[in-house]
Backbone as a chain_set.jsonl record, in Angstrom:
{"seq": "XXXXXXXXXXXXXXXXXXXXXXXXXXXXXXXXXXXXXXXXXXXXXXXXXXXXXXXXXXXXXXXXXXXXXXXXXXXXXXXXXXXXXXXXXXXXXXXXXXXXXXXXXXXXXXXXXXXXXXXXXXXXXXXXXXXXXXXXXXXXXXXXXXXXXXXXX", "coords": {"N": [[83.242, 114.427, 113.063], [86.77, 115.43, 113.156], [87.449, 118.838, 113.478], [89.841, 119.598, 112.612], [92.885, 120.758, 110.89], [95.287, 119.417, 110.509], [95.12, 116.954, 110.707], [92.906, 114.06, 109.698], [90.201, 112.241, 110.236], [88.397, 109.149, 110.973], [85.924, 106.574, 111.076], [84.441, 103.493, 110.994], [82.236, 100.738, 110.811], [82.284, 98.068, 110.551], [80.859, 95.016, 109.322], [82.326, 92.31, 109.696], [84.572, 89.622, 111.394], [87.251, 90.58, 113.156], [89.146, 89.366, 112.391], [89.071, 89.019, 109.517], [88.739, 92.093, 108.402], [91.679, 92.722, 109.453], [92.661, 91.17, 107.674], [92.123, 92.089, 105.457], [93.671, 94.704, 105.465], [96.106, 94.235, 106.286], [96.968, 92.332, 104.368], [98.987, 93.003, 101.48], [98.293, 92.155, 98.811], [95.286, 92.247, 98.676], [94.867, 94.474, 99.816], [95.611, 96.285, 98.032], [93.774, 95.667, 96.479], [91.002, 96.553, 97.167], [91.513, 99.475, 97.835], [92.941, 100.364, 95.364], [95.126, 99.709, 93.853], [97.854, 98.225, 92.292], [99.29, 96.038, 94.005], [100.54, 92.652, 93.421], [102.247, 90.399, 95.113], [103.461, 91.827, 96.574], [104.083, 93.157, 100.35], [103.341, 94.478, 103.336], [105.47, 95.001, 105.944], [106.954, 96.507, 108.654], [109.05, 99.067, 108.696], [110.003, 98.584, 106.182], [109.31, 99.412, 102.268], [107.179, 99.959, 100.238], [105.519, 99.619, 96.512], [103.71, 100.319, 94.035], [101.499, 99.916, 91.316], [98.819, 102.452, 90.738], [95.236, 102.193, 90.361], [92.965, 102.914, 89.919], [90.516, 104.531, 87.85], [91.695, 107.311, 86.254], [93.654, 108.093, 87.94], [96.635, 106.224, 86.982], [98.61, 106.63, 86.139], [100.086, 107.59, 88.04], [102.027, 106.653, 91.224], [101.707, 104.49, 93.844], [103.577, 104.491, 97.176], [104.776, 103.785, 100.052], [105.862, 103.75, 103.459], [106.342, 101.658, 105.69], [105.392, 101.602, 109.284], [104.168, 100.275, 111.494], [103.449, 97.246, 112.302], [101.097, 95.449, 114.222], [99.713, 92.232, 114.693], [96.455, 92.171, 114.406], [95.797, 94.483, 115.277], [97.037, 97.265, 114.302], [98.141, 99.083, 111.911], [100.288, 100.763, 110.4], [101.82, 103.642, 107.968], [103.741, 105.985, 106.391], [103.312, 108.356, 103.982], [103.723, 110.516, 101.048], [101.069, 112.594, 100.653], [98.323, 113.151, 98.635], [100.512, 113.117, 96.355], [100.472, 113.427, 93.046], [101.447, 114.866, 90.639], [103.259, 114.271, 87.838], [105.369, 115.768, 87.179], [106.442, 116.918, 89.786], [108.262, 116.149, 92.594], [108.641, 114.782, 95.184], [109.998, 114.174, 97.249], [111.209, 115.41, 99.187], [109.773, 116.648, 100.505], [107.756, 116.889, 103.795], [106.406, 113.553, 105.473], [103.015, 112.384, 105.627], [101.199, 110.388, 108.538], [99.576, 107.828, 108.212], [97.145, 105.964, 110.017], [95.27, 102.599, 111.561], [93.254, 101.459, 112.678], [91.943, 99.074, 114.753], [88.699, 97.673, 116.562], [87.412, 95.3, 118.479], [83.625, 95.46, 118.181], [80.093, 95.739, 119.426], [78.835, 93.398, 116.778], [80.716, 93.136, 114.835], [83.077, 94.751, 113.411], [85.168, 97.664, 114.705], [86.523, 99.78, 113.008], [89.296, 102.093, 112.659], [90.573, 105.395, 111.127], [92.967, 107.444, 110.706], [94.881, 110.382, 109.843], [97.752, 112.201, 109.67], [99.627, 114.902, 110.101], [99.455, 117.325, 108.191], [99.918, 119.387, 108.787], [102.838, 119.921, 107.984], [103.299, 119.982, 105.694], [104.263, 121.893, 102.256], [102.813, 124.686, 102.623], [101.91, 125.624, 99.566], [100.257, 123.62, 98.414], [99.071, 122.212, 100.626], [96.059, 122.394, 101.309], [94.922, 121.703, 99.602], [96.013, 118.994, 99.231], [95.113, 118.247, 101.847], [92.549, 118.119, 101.181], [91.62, 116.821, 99.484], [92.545, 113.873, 100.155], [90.492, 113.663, 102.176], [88.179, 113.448, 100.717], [89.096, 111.018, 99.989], [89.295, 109.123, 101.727], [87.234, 109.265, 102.799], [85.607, 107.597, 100.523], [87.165, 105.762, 100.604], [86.663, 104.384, 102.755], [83.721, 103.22, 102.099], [84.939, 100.957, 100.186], [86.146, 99.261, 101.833], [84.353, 98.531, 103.526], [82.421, 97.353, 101.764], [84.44, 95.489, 100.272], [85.021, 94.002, 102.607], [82.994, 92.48, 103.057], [82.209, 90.792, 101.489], [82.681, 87.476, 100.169]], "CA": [[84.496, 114.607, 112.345], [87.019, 116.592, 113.906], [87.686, 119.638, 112.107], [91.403, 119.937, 112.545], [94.299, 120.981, 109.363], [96.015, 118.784, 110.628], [94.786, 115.414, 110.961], [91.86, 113.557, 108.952], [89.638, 111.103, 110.873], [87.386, 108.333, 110.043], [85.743, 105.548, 111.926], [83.25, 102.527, 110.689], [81.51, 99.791, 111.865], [82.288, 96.802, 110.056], [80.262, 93.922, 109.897], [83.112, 91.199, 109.693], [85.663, 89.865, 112.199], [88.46, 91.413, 113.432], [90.476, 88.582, 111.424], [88.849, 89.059, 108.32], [89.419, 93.134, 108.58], [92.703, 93.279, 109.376], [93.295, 90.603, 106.13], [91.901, 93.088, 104.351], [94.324, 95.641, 105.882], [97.723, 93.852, 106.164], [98.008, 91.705, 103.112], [99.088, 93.98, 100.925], [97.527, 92.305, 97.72], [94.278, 92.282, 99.358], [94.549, 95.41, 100.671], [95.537, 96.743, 97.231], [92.082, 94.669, 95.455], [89.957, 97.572, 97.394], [92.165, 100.451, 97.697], [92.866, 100.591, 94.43], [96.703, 99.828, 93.774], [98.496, 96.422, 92.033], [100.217, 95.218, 94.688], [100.352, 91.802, 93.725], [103.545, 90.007, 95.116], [104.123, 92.747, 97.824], [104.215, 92.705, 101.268], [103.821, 95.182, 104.361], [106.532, 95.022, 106.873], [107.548, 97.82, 109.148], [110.41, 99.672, 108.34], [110.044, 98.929, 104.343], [108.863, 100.433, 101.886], [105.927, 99.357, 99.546], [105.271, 100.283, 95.959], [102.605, 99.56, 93.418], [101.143, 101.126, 90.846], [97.493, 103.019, 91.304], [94.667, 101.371, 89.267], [91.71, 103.756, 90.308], [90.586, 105.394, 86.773], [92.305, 108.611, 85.643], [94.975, 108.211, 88.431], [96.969, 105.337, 86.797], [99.857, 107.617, 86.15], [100.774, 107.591, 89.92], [102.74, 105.277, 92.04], [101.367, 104.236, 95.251], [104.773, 104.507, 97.77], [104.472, 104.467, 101.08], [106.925, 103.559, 104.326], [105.237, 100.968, 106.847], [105.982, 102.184, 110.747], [103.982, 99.58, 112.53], [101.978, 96.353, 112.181], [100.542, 94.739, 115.453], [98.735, 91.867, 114.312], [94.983, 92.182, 114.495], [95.038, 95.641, 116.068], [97.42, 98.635, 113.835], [98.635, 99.03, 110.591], [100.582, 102.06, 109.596], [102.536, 103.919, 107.487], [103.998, 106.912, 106.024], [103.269, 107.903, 102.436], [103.263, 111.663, 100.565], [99.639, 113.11, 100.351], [98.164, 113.42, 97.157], [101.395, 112.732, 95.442], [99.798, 113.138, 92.234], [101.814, 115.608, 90.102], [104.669, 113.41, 87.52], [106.676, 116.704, 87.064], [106.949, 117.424, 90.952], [109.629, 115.675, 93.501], [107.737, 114.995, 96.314], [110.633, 113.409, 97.752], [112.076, 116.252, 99.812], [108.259, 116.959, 101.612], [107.43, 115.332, 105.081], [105.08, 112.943, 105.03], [101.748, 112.132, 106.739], [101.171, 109.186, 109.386], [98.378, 107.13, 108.322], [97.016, 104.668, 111.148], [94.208, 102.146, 110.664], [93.147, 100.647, 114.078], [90.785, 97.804, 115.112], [88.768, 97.318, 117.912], [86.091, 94.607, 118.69], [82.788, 96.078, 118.443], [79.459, 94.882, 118.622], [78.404, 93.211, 115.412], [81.671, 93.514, 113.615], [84.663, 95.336, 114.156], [85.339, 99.137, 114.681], [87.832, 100.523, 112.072], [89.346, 104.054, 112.817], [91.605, 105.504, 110.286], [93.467, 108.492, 111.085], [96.058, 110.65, 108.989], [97.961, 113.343, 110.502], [100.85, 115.834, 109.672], [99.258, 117.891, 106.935], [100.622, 121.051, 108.973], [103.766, 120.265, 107.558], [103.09, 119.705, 103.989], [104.265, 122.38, 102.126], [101.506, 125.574, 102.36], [101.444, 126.201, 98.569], [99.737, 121.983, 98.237], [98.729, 121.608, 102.04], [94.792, 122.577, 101.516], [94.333, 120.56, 98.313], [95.992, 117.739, 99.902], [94.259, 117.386, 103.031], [90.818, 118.016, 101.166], [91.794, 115.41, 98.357], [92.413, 112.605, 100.942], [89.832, 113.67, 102.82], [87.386, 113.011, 100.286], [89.52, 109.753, 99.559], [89.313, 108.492, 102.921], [85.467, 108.76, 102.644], [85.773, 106.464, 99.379], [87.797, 104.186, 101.261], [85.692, 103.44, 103.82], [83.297, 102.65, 101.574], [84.941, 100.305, 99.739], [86.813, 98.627, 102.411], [83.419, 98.44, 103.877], [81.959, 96.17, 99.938], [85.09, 94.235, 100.34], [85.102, 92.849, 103.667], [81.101, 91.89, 103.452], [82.16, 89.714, 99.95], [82.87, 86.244, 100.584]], "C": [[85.292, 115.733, 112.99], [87.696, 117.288, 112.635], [89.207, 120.449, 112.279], [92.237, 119.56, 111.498], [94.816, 119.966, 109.759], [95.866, 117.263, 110.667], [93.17, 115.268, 110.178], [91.449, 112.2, 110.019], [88.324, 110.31, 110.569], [87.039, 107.215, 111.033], [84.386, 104.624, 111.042], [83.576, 101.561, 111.394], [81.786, 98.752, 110.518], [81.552, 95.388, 110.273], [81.169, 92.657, 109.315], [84.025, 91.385, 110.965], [86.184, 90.166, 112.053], [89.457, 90.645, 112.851], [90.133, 89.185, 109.944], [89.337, 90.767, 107.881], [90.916, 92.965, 108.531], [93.458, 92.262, 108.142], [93.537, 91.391, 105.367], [92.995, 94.096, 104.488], [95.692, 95.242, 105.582], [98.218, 92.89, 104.918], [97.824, 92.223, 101.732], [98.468, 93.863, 99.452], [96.388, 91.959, 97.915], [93.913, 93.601, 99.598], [94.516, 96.518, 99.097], [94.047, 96.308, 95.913], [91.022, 96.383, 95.6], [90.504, 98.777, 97.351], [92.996, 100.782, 96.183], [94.474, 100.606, 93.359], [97.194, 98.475, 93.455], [99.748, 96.378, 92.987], [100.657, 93.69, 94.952], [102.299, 91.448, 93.802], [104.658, 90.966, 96.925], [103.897, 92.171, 99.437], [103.982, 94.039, 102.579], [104.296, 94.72, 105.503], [107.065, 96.231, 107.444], [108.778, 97.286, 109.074], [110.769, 99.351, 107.148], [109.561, 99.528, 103.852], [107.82, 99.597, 100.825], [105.601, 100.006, 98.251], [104.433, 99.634, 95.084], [101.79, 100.604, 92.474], [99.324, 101.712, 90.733], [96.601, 102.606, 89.865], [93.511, 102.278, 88.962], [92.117, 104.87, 88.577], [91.02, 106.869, 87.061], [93.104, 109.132, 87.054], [96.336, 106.878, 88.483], [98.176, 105.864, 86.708], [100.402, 107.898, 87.527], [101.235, 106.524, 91.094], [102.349, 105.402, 93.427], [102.867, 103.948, 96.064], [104.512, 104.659, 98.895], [105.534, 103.042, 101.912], [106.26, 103.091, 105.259], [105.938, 101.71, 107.91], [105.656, 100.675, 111.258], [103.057, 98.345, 112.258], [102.349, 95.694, 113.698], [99.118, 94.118, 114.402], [97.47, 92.229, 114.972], [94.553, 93.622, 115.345], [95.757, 97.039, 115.301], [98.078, 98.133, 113.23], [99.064, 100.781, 110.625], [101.26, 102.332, 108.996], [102.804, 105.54, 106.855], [103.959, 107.076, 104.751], [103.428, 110.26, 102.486], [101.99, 111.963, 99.954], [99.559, 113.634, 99.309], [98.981, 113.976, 96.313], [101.344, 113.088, 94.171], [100.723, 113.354, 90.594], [103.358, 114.532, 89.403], [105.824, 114.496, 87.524], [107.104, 116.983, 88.175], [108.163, 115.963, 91.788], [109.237, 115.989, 94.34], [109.204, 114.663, 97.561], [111.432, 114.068, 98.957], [110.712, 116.721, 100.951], [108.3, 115.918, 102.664], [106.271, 114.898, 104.4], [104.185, 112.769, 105.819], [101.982, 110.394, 106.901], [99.778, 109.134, 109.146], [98.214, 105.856, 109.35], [95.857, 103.795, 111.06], [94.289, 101.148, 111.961], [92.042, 99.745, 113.922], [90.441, 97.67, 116.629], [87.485, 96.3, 117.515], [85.292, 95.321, 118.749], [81.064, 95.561, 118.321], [78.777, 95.079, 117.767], [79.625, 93.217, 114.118], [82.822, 94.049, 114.663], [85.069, 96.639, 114.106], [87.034, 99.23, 113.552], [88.447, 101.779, 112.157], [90.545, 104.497, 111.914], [92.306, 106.981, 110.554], [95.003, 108.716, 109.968], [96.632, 111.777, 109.153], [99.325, 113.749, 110.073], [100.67, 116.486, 108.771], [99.362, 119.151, 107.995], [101.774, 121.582, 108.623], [104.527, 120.123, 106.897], [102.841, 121.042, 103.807], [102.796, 123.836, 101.62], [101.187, 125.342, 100.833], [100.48, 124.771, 98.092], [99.015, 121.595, 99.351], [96.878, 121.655, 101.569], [94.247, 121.781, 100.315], [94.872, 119.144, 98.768], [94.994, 117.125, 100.677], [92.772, 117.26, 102.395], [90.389, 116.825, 100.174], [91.938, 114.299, 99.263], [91.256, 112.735, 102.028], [88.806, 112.901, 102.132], [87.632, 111.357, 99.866], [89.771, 108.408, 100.323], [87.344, 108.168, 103.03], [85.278, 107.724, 101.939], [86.007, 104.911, 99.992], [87.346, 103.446, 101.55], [84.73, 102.334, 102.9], [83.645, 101.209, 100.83], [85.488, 99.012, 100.504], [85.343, 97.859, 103.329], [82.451, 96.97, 102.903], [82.929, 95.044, 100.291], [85.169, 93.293, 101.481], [83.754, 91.782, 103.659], [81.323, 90.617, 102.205], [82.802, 88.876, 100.529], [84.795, 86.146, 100.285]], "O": [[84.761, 116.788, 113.337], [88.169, 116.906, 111.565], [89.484, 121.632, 112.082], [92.402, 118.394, 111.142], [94.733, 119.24, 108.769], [96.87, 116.551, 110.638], [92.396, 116.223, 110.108], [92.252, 111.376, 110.458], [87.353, 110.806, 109.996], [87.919, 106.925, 111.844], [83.461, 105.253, 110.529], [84.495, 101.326, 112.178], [81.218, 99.042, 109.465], [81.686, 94.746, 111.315], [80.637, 92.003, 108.417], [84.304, 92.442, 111.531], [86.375, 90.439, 110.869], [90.594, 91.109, 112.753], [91.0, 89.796, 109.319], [90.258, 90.841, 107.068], [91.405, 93.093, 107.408], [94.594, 92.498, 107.731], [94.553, 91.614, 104.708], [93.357, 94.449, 103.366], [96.372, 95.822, 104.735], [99.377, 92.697, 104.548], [96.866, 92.01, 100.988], [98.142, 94.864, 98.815], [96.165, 91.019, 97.151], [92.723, 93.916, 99.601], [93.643, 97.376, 98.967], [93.691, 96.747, 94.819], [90.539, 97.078, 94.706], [89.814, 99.459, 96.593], [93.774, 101.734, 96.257], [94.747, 101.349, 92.416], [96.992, 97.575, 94.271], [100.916, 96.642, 92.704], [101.026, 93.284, 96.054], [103.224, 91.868, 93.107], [105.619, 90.839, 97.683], [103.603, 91.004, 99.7], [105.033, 94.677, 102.534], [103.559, 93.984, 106.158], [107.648, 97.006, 106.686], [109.368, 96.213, 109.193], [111.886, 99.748, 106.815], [109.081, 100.48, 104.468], [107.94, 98.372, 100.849], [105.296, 101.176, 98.479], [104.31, 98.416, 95.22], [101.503, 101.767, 92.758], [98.63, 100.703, 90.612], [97.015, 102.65, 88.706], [93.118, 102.387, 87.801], [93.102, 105.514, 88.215], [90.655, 107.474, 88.069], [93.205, 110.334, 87.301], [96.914, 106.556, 89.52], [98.954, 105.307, 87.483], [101.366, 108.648, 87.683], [100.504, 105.703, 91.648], [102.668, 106.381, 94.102], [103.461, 103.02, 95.514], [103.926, 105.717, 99.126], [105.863, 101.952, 101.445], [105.501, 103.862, 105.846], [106.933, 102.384, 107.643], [106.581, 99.885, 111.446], [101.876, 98.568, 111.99], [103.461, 95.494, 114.187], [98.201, 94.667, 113.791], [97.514, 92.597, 116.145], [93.472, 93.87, 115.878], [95.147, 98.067, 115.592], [98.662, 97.076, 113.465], [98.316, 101.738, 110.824], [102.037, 101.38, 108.925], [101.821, 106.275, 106.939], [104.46, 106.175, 104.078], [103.3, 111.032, 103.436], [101.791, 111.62, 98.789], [100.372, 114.444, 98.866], [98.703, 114.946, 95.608], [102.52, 113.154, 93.814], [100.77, 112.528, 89.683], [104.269, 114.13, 90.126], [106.99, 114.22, 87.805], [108.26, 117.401, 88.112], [108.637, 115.003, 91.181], [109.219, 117.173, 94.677], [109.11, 115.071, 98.719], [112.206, 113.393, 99.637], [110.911, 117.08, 102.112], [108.637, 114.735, 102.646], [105.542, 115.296, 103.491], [104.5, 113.016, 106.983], [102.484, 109.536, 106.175], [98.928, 109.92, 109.564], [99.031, 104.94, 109.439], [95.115, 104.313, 110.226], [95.151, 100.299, 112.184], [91.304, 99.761, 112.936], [91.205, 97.586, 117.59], [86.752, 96.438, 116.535], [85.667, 96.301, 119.392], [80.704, 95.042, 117.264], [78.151, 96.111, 117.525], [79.465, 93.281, 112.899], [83.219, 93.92, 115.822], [85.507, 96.788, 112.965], [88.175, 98.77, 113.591], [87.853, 102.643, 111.512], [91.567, 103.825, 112.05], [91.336, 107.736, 110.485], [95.798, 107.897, 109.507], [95.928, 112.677, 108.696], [100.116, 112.884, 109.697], [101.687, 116.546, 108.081], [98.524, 120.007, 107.711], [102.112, 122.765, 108.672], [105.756, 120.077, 106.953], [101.968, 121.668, 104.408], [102.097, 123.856, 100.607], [100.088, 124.807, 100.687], [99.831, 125.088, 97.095], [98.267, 120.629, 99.195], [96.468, 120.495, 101.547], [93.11, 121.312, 100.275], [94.117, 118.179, 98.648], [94.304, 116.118, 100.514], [91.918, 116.519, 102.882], [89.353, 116.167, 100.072], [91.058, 113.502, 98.939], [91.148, 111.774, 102.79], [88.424, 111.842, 102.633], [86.733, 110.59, 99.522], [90.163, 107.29, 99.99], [86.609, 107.205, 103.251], [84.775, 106.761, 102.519], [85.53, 103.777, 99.963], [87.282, 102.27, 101.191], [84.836, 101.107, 102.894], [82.773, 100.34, 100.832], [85.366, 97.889, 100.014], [85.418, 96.69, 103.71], [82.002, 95.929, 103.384], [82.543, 93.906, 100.56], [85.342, 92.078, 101.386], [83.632, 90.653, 104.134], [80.574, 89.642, 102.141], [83.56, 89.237, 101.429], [85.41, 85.114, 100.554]]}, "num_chains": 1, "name": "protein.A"}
């Protein structure tokens, strides 16, 4: 794990193809089943925007929002969102945001996943260290689950 403020990194080994992965990844009510967000009806498309609301117990009160950059089928997914968002009284809306990326490579037995999330140097200090350590731990989660859902039929 590299241990840089600034960026969060993640990598698994998937045991499904590289089609079935990036299903899981790019269609957005699919992608919202495991990640934890009703996105049914949505869509990711770079250069929109994506919203949905968060299902994951005792953060239902929070709107999943985030700004695609890039899809390349079967190999990158990304987008821009505000890091642990969480707060209804704050106005995140004026903060940069972090670049999440979510790559694919063939690997054998499955398919390498690498997830990367970077710009928490310039997310405001007084939120920056509870951010990055809250998606850190939420990127661990992920894996996991993204990991359950691809293996299910």
């Amino acid at each position: 794990m590299n241990t840089s403020t600034d960026r969060i990194e993640r990598k698994i080994l998937l045991k499904a193809p590289r089609a079935r992965v990036w299903r899981a990844l790019a269609d957005a009510e699919e992608f919202g089943n495991w990640f934890g967000v009703a996105l049914q009806g949505a869509t990711f498309v770079a250069g929109q925007r994506t919203r949905g609301q968060i299902t994951y117990p005792g953060h239902e009160h929070v709107v999943f929002e985030i700004w695609v950059e890039r899809v390349e089928p079967q190999r990158l997914l990304s987008w821009r969102w505000h890091p642990f968002a969480v707060d209804p009284a704050v106005d995140y809306s004026q903060e940069p945001t972090t670049l999440v990326e979510f790559e694919l490579q063939d690997a054998a037995g499955g398919t390498l996943l690498s997830i990367v999330e970077s710009g928490f140097d310039k997310i405001p200090p007084a939120r920056r260290l509870t951010a990055f350590r809250m998606n850190s731990g939420g990127w661990d989660e992920q894996m996991n689950n993204i990991e359950k859902h691809v293996a299910s039929p």
